[in-house]
Structures are given as structure tokens and as C-alpha cells.
C-alpha positions in Angstrom: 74.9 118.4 63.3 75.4 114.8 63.0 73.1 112.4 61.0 72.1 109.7 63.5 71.8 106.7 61.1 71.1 104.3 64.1 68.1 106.8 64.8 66.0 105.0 62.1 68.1 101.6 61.9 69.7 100.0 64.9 70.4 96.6 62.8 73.1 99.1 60.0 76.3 97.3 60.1 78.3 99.5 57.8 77.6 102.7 56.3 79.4 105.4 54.5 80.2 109.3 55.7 82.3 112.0 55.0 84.7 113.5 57.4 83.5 117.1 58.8 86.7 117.7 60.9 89.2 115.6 62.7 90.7 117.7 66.1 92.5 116.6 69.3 90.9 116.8 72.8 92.8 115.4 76.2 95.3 114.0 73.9 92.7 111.6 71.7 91.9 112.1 68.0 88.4 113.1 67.4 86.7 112.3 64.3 83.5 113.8 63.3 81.3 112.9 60.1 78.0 114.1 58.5 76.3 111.0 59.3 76.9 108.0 61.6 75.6 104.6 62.5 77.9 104.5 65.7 76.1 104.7 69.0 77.2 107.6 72.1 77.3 106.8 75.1 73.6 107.8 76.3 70.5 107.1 78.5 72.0 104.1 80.5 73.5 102.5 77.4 77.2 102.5 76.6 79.1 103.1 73.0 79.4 101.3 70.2 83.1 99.9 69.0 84.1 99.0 65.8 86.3 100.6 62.9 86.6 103.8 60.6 88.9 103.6 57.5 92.0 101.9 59.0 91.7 103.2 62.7 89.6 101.6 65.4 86.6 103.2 67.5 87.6 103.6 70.6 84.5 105.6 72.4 82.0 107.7 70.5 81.0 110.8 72.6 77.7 113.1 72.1 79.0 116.8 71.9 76.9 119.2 73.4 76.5 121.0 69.9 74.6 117.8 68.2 77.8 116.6 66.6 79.1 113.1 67.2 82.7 112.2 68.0 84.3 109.4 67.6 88.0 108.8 69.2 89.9 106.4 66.9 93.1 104.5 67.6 95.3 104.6 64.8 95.6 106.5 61.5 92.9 108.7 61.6 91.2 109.7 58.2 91.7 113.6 56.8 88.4 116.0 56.3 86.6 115.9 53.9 87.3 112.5 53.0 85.0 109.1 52.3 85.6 106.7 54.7 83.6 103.6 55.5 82.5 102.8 59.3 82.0 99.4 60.3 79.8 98.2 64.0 81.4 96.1 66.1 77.9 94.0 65.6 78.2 91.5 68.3 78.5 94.4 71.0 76.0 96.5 69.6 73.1 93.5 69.3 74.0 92.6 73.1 72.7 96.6 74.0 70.0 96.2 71.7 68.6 93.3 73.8 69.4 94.9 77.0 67.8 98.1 76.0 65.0 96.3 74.5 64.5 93.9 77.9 65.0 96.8 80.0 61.5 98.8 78.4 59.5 95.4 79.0 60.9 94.3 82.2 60.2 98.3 83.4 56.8 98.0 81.7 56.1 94.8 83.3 56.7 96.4 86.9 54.8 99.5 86.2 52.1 97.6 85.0 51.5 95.0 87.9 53.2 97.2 90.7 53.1 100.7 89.4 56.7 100.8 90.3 58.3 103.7 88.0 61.6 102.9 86.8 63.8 106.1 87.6 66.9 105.2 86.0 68.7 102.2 83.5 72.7 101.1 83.6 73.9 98.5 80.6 77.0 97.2 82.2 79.5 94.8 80.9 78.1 91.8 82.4 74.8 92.9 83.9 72.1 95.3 84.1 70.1 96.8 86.2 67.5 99.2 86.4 66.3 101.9 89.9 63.0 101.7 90.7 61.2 104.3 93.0 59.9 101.8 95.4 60.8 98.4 96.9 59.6 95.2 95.4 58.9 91.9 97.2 60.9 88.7 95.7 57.5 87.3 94.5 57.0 91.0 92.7 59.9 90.8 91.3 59.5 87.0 89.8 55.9 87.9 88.9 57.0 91.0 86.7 59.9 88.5 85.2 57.1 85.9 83.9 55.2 88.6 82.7 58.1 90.1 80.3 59.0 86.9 79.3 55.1 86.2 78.1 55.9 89.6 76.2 59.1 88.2 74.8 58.2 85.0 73.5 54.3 86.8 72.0 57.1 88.4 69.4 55.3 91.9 69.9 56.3 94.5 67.0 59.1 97.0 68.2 58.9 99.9 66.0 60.2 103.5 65.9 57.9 106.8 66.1 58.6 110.2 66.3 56.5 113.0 67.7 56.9 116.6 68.5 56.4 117.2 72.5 53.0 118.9 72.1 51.9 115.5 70.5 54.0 113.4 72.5 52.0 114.6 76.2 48.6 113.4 74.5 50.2 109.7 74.0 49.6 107.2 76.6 53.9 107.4 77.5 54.8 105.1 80.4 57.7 108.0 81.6 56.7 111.6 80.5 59.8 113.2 79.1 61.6 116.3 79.9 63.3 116.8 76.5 61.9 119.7 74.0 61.7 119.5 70.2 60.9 116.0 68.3 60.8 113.1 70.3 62.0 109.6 69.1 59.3 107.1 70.9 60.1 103.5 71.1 56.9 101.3 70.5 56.7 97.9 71.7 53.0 96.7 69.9 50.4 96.9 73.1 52.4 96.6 76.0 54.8 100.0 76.0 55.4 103.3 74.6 58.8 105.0 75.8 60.5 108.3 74.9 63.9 106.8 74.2 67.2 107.5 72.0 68.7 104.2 72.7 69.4 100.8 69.9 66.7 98.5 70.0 65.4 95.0 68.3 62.9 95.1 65.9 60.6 92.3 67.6 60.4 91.2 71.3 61.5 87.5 70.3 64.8 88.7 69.5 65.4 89.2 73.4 65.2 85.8 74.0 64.8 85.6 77.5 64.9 88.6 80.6 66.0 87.2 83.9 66.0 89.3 86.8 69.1 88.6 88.8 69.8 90.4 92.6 68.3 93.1 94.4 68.8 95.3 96.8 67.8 98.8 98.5 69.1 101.6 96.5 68.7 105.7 97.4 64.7 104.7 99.0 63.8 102.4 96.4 65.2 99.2 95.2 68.2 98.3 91.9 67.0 95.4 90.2 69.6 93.4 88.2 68.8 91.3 85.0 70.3 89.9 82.3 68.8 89.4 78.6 69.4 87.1 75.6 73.2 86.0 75.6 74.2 87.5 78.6 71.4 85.3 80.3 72.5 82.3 79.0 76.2 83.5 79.9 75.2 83.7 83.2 73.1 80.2 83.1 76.2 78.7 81.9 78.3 79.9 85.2 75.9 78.8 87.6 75.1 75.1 85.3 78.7 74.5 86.0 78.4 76.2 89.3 76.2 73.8 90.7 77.5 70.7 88.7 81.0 71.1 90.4 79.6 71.4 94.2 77.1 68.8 93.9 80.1 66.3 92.2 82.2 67.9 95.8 79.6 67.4 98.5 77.7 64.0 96.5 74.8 65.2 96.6 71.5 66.4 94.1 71.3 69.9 93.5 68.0 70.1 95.1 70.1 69.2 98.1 72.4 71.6 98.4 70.9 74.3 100.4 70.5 71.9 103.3 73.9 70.2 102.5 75.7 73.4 102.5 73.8 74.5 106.0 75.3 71.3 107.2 78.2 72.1 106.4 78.4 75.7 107.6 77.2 74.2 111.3 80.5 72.1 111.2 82.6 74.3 110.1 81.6 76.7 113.7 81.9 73.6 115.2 85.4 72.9 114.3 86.2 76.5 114.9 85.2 76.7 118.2 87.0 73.4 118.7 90.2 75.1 117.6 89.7 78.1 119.2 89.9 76.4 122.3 92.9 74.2 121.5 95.0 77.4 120.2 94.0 79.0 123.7 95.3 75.8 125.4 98.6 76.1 123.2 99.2 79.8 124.2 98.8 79.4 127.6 101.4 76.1 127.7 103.4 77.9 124.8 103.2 81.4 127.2 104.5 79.3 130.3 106.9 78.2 128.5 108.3 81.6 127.0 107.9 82.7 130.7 110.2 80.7 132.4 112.7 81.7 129.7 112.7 85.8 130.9 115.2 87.7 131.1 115.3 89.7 134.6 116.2 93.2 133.7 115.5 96.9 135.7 112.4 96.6 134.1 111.1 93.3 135.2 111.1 90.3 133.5 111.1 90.7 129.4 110.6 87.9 127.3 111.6 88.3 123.6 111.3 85.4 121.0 110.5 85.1 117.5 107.3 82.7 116.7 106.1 81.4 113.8 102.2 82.8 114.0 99.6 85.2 112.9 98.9 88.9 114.8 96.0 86.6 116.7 98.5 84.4 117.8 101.1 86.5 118.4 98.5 88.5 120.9 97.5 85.6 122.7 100.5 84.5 123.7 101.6 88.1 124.6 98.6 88.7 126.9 98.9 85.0 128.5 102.7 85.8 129.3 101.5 89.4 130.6 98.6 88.4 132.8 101.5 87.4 135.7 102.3 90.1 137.5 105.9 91.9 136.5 106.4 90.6 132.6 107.1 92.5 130.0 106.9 90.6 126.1 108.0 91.4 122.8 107.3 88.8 120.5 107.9 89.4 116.5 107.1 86.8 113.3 109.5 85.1 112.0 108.3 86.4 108.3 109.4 88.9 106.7 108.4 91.7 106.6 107.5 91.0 110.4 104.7 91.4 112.3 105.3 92.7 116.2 103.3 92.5 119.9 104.0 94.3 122.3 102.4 94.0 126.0 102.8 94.5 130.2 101.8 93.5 132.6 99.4 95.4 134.8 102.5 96.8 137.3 104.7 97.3 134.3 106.2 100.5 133.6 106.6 100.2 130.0 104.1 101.8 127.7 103.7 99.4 125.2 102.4 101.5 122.2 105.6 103.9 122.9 108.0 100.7 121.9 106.4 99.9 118.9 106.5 103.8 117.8 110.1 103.8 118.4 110.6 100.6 116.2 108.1 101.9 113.4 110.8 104.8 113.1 113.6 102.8 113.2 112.3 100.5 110.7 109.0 101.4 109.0 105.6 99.9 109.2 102.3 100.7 110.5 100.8 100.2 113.6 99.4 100.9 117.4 98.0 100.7 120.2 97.8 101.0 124.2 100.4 101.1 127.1 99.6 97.9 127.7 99.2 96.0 124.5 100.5 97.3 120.9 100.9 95.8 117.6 102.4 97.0 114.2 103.3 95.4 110.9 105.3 95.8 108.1 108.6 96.1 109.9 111.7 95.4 106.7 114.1 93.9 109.2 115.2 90.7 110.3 113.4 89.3 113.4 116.9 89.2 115.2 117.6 92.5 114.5 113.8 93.8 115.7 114.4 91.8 119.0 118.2 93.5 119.3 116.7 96.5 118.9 113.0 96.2 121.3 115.7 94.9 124.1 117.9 97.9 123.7 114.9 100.5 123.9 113.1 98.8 126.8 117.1 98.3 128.8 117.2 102.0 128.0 114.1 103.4 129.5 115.3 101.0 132.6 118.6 102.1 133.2 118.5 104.7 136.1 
């Protein structure tokens, strides 16, 4: 079994071990030692990096067996010898300020809401943490103040540990479910937590919790938040955020809200505006594309390449088709090309069988109905599409 060095001393930088065994699993090396400072992957919080001897820690996994492996990149040491294990310290004090906001932004909630926290994540950029019930937005900003007055009171953190019998008779904010000796994180008169997890040795060094989003998660709610660096990370973003739009739209940022709105009511504005005048187009563009048609045993057929969008070409197909006796095949002019296909009501063409028939002759996706089909994708030039629509609708019109 594995000597868990970070059990009694999450702030260990380097440390010393021997190697136990070195094996390979899934085609990784696998180191194992007698004793470790490196963190597993466990209860929500992710594993540490750093170095062993010449090779690099790539994850550190917790066997079932109690032993600790760690994967290494590069030369990996031989068993039985002294190597030297260095933490990657910058990642590891970012999870100890994660882990350590998570337990008093969970105890906060508990406290004032008697919300129970049912599970913790320590992502790269964020947190967040499950919570059995929903939480109003004032909730959740009332519990933030309130781990933030534990923060900056600099309450103790310490370490316990405590057999289960004695651990049930303790005042613990989540029973546990694990057997044996417990490790109990204590932070001084505010929380008391069953945890195996890295933490700071004093509130202060936190710095600051900040809850983040919410939303509804499996009947309850996932709260997002973001402690010490990562918080002012993530001030940073939206300082510049907000500098940059207010220097775009001119005004203060207490403004933007209602700038923005204003904004957004324009924008519809202009949308339905151009709505309207692309509807205009296709219908003049339509009548023009219909005088054009070709009378064949089908009725007339208009076929053209257009430079437009599958909306576009649509619209024009159904304004061509909504006269009696047309049929239209209109394709992109990009490549690879986009193709409508339409009839009119009396037509005897089924649409979505045309575009099948060129999806097979020249790949794509795509559907539809008798009357109005589209597909995309087609690797062929918009000549050559058209060629080849005319030949299969002259086909299915010849007696």
C-alpha cells in the first residue's frame, strides 16, 4: 500500500520514494512507489502533474488494491530504485483552493438553505458543485457573501482523523459511507467534512469564491464557481469583456443591458425589413427565371445556377412553382453545390425522386417531398448537375 504523503501535507513540493514496481497497462508505463506526494484522481478533484526522476507525470491513478500509479512519459525509473518526485505546484495550489472553496461554499448553502451538496467536479476552468434542491439567484448570492465572510475571517483548516464509530458522533455536514479511519477536513467553526482531497491550510488562502451560472441538473440545481486565481482569471475576461463593448456601442457599462436590448430590437427590425425585400427579389428574380423555361413533355422546366443559400434557393423554387405546369431545378454556383428541386401542383415529377437519382450519381445528402426536395454536398460542377437533372426529368417524359 501506498504512503499518501499529501494525506498529512497538501503544501509538499518534492519528496523522495523508492520504486515498488514499474509494469505496463493499455500501453502506458506505470510506476508505483512506497510513498507519494502526487494526488489521484478522486472525489471531484483531478491529478496532480509534475515529474519523477527524468520522466514526466502524466496521470496518477488510485488502484483498487491501495497502491498509487503513476503513468510517466519518458524514461521510466527501475524497482527498487531512489528517485525524487517533484508537484507540478501551480496546478496542485489551484485544486487546493477549489477544494478548499468548494467545502465553504457547500457549507454556506447547507447552513442558510439546508441545501445538501450531492456531488463536486474541479474542471479546468470552472467548478461546480450538485445540489439536491434548487436555489433562488438571491440564495445563491446570499450563500456567496457568506463564504466569502468565511474566507477573508482566515478560519484554521486543519486535518483530523477518526475511525467511523467516532466519526458518526461528530457533528459531519455529509455522513460518510466509507469504513475504516476517516480523514476529516476541519475548517475552525464553520465545517467538518469527511474528505481525501488537497486542501489550504487557512481560509484566506482561497482568496475569493464566486459563484458563476446555474442551472437545473437531475431535480436539483449545478452551481458553478470559481476560487482564488481562477476568479480573477475569469474577472479579467469579463474586465476586458465589457471594456471592449462599451468602447463599440459608446456607452457606460451600467448602460449596456439597455444598449444592447436596443440593439437586439433593431437588429428584428432590419430582419424583417430584409425578409421582405429578399421575398420581393425572388418573386421578380422567379418571373424572370420563368419566362426563360424550357417547354419539354414534362411541362415547362427551368434550370439555372444562382448564386444563393438553401433559403434562397427555396424561395425562388416555390415562387417559379406556384404557376401552374413548372417544373425548377436550381443548383449553387459553389462548390460542393447545393440543389432545389420543386413542381408545380399539376406536375408529374416527384421532386424528392430527382434529387435521389443525383445523390447517386454524385454523392451528398439530402430529401424531401414530390413536390419540393433539397440536398447538399453534391462534388460536381453546377453545369454538369443541371446536364444531368435535365436528362433525368427528359427521361421520365419521353413516352
Amino acid at each position: 500500500m501506498t504512503e499518501r504523503l499529501y494525506y498529512a501535507d497538501a503544501y509538499l513540493r518534492e519528496f523522495d520514494a523508492s520504486v515498488t514496481r514499474v509494469d505496463q497497462r493499455d500501453g502506458r508505463t506505470r510506476v508505483f512507489l512506497d510513498r507519494t506526494a502526487f494526488y489521484p484522481t478522486s472525489g471531484g478533484q483531478p491529478f496532480d502533474l509534475g515529474t519523477l526522476g527524468a520522466a514526466r507525470i502524466v496521470d496518477v491513478v488510485d488502484d483498487d488494491d491501495g497502491e498509487i500509479a503513476h503513468v510517466v512519459d519518458g524514461v521510466a525509473p527501475a524497482p527498487a530504485a531512489r528517485v525524487h518526485g517533484a508537484i507540478d505546484w501551480t496546478r496542485r495550489f489551484d485544486h487546493m483552493q477549489q477544494h478548499t472553496g468548494q467545502h465553504v461554499l457547500s457549507a454556506a448553502i447547507d447552513r442558510l438553505f439546508s441545501a445538501r451538496t450531492v456531488s463536486f467536479h474541479l474542471g479546468t476552468e470552472s467548478s461546480t458543485i450538485d445540489l439536491s434542491r434548487e436555489l433562488t439567484r438571491d440564495e445563491v448570492i446570499a450563500a456567496e457573501v457568506e463564504a466569502n465572510r468565511i474566507v477573508w475571517e482566515n478560519h484554521p483548516v486543519t486535518i483530523r482523523f477518526a475511525s467511523a464509530e467516532e466519526a458518526a458522533k461528530l457533528p459531519l455536514r455529509k455522513e460518510s459511507v466509507r469504513e475504516g479511519t476517516l480523514r476529516l477536513i476541519d475548517i475552525d467553526r464553520f465545517d467538518l467534512s469527511a474528505c481525501g482531497g488537497t486542501h489550504v491550510g487557512a481560509t484566506g488562502a482561497i482568496g475569493i469564491i464566486a459563484a458563476g451560472a446555474t442551472e437545473r441538473f437531475k431535480g436539483g440545481q449545478r452551481v458553478e464557481f470559481f476560487c482564488g486565481g481562477r476568479a480573477l482569471t475569469r474577472f479579467r475576461a469579463m474586465r476586458d469583456t465589457i471594456a471592449g463593448a462599451v468602447r463599440v456601442l459608446s456607452v457606460l457599462p451600467s448602460e449596456l443591458p439597455a444598449a444592447i436590448e436596443k440593439l437586439q430590437g433593431e437588429t428584428r427590425e432590419r430582419q424583417k425589413r430584409l425578409a421582405a425585400l429578399q421575398l420581393d427579389l425572388a418573386r421578380y428574380r422567379a418571373a424572370e427565371l420563368a419566362a426563360s423555361a424550357e417547354q419539354t413533355g414534362a411541362g415547362r422546366l427551368v434550370s439555372a445556377a444562382v448564386d444563393a443559400d438553401a433559403n434562397g434557393l427555396k424561395a425562388l423554387a416555390s415562387a417559379i412553382t406556384a404557376q401552374p405546369g413548372y417544373t425548377a431545378v436550381l443548383v449553387s454556383s459553389s462548390r460542393p453545390a447545393l440543389i432545389v428541386a420543386a413542381r408545380s401542383q399539376d406536375g408529374l415529377l416527384a421532386a424528392d425522386q430527382l434529387v435521389a437519382a443525383l445523390i447517386e450519381k454524385f454523392g451528398g445528402r439530402g430529401g424531401g417531398r414530390p413536390d419540393l426536395a433539397q440536398c447538399g454536398g453534391l462534388d460536381a460542377a453546377p453545369a454538369d448537375i443541371l446536364t444531368a437533372a435535365r436528362s433525368i426529368i427528359l427521361g421520365c417524359a419521353a413516352p
